[in-house]
C-alpha positions in Angstrom: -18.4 3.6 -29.2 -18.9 3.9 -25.5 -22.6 3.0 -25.4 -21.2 -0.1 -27.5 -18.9 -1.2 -24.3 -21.8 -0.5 -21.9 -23.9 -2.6 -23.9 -21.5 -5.8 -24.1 -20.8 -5.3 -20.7 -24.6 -5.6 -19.4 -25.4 -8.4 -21.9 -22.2 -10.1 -20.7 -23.8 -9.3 -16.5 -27.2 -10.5 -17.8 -26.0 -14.0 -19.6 -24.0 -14.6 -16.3 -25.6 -18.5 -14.7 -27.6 -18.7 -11.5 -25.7 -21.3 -10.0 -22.5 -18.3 -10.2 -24.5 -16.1 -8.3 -25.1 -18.3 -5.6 -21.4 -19.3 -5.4 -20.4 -15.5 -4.9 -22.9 -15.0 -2.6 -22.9 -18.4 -0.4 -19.5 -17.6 0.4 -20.5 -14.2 2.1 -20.8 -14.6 5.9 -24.6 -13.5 6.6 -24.0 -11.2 9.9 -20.5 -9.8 9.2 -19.4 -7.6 12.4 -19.3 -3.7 11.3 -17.1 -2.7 13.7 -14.2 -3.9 15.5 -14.5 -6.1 18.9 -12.8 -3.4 20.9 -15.1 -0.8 19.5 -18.3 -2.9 19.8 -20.8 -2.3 22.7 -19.0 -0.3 24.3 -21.9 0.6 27.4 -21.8 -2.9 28.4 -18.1 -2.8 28.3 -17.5 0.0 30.6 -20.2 -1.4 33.1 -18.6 -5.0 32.6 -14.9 -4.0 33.3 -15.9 -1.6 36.3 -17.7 -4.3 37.6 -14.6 -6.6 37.6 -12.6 -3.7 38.9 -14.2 -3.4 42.0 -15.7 -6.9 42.5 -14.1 -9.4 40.7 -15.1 -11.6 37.8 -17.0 -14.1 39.6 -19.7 -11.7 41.2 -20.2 -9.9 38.3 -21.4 -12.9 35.6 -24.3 -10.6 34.7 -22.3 -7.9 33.0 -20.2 -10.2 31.4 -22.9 -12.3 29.7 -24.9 -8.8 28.8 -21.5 -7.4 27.1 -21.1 -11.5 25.4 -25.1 -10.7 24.6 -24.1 -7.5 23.2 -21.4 -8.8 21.2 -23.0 -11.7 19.4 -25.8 -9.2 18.3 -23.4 -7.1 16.5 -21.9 -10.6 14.7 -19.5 -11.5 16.8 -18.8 -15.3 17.9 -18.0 -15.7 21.1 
């Protein structure tokens, strides 16, 4: 009786339309982040902040854009 279930059950995945699929999978953001923001890059974000720290934010544009760089690569938007 079970191979009866597993048998509905793939007939009823197989008959399933195209244009379902692509709903379900449209709706799936393409580059979703793995990790948190905080936890992200966190190399660029120790030379970034250190850099502010001493200097101040407008001398170090460099860092900043390189952790922003860093960021969007993981899937971030900012």
């Amino acid at each position: 009786m079970g191979g009866l279930l597993l048998q509905n059950a793939s007939a009823l995945v197989s008959h399933s339309s195209p244009q379902n699929q692509a709903s379900v999978t449209a709706s799936v953001p393409e580059s979703k982040p793995k990790k948190k923001i905080c936890c992200a890059c966190p190399e660029t974000k120790k030379l970034r902040d250190e850099c502010i720290v001493e200097h101040g934010e407008e001398t170090c544009a460099k860092w900043i854009e390189a952790h922003l760089q860093c960021l969007r690569a993981e899937g971030f938007n900012v």
